[in-house]
N, C-alpha and C positions, 0 to 999 in steps of 0.2 A: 300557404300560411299567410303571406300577407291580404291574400282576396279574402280569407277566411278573417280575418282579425278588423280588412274595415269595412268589408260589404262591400258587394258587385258592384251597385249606384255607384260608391265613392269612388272604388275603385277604376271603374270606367270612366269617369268623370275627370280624374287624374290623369288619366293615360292621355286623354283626349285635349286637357285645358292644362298640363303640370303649368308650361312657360304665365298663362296669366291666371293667376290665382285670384286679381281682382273680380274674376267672373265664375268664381265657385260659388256653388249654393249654398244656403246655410246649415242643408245635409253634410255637404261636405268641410265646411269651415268647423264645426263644430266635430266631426268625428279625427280630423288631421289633428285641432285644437288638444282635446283631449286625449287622443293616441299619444301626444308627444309628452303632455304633461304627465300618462300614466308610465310611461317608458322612463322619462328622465325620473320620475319619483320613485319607480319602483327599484329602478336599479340603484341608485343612492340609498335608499332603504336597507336594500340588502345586502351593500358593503356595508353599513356602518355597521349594521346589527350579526351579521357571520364572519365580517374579515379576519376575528383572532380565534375563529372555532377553530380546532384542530380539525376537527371531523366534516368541513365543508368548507368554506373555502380558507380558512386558515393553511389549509395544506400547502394550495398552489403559490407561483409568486405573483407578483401583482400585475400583469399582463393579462393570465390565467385570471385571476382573480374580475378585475376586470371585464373579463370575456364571461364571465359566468356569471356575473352581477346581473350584466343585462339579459341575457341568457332566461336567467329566473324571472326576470320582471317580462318579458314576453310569451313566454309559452302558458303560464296559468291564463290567457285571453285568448289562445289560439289553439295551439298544438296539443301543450297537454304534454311534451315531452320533458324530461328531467336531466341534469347532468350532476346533479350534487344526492345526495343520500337524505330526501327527504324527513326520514323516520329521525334524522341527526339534527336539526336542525332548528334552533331555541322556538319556543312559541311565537315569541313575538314576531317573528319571520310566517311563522303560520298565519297570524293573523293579519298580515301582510297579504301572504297569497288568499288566503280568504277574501277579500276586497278584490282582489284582483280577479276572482273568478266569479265574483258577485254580478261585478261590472261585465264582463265578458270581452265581446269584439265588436264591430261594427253592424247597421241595421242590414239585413236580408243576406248575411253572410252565414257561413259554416261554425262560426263559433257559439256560444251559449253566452249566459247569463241576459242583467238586463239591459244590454247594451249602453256601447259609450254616446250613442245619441243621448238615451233615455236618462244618462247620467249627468249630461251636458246640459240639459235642459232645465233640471230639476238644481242645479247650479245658477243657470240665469234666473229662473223663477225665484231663489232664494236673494241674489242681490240687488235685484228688483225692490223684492217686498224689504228688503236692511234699507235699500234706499229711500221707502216713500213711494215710488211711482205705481201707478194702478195697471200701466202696461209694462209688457217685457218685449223688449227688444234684445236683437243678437246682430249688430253689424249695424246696416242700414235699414232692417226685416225687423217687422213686429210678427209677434207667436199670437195667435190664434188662442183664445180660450180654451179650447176642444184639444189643441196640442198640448196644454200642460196641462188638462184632467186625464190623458193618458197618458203623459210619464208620469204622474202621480201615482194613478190606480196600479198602473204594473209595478210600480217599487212596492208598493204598502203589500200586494198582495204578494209579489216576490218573498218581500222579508217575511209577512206571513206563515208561507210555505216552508221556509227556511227554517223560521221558529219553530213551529209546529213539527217536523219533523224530525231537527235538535230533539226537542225532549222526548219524543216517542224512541229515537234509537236512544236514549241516555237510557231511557228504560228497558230496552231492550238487550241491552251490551253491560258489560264491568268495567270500559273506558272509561277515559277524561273527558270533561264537557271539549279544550282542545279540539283533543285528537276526533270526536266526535262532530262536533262542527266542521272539522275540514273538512271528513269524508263526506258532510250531506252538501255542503255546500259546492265541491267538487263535482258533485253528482249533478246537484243542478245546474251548474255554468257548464256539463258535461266536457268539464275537463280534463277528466282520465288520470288525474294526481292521487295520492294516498301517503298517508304517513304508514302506512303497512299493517293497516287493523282490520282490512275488510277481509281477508280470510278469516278472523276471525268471529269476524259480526252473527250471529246467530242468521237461519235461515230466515226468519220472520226479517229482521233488519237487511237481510242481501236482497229481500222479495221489495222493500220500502227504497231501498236505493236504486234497484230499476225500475221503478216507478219514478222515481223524481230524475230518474235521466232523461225520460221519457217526457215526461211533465217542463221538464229545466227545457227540453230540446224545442216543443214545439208550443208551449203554454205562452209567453212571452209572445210569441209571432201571431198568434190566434189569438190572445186578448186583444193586443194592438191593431190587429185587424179588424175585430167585434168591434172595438171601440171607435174606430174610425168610420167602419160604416155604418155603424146605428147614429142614427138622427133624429130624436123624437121630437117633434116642435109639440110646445104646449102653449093652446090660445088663450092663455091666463093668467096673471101673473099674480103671486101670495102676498099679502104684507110683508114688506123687508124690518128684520129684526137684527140688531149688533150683538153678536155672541163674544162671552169674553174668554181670550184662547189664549191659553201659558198660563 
């Protein structure tokens, strides 16, 4: 679970360097980074919003409670396993773990979505651009133009995919947009969660979710690949034009 949630790289890379972290890569700064901040968010999340449910962690007392706060915030990026009654559990916790399985685990690891690199990244490239600077730096490391046209391209086409296949099971099913979006979304960060609709998702829709398991599992790793290694140089350059964007 945890090789699976940060990736082999990071993972070895920890094992090897824990005591100086001043000599981690920026692979690895950045996936520890944002592991901790979706851990510490998620689980705060989801006391605030189930503490008084009855039907999930209202039950337990707050040790339990607790235990299973964080519990929730790590398995929708790795395991996929549950200890609460999903199908009980307000939306707004839904759309919680929908992010969380967006996001997924770590790069080259067993988990799904579009990884906490690719999210990490796409993070810096935004406070970059809030601040002015025409470069992104993360630490003492400048990113590479080519690294943030693919974490760009894999989100835009992630959410995409997401999108697109939202409204096709909305049409397919008598569901909630919800409870509809968690199952596809689930599918893609292939994290094995359900609010308890996919038995009864017509067969056309159970044929679309193993495709976007499929798609969720290995789409992301082969875009990212494609992208890195096509290189086209062009001995040319067009007139530069300022588009006006927002």
């Amino acid at each position: 679970m945890i090789v699976g949630g940060l990736g082999f790289p990071v993972a070895f890379e920890l094992l090897r360097s824990w005591r100086r972290p001043g000599r981690w890569s920026v692979l690895t700064r950045i996936t520890v980074g944002v592991t901790g901040v979706l851990l510490v968010g998620g689980t705060l999340v989801f006391l605030a919003t189930e503490w008084r449910n009855p039907r999930t962690l209202g039950a337990l007392d707050d040790s339990g409670k607790l235990l299973a706060g964080f519990f929730t915030a790590v398995m929708p990026r790795t395991a996929g396993f549950n200890s609460l009654d999903l199908a009980e559990m307000y939306p707004t916790s839904w759309l919680a773990t929908d992010l969380l399985m967006f996001i997924g685990g770590g790069s080259a690891g067993t988990a799904g979505g579009i990884k906490v690199t690719t999210f990490g990244l796409l993070a810096f490239v935004i406070w970059a651009e809030m601040r002015g600077e025409r470069e992104v730096h993360v630490g003492h490391r400048r990113l590479t133009d080519a690294v943030q046209r693919q974490a760009i391209s894999i989100s835009l086409v992630s959410i995409a995919l997401v999108a697109v296949s939202t409204y096709v099971l909305l049409a397919l099913t008598p569901h909630s947009l919800d409870r509809v979006l968690f199952e596809v979304v689930s599918a893609f960060g292939t994290a094995g969660l359900s609010t308890g609709i996919t038995a009864d998702v017509t067969p056309a829709g159970q044929m679309l979710l193993t495709l976007l398991m499929f798609i969720g599992r290995t789409g992301p790793l082969t875009l990212g690949s494609a992208l890195a290694l096509k290189d086209r140089v062009r001995h040319y350059q067009l007139p530069e034009e300022r588009v006006i964007v927002g």
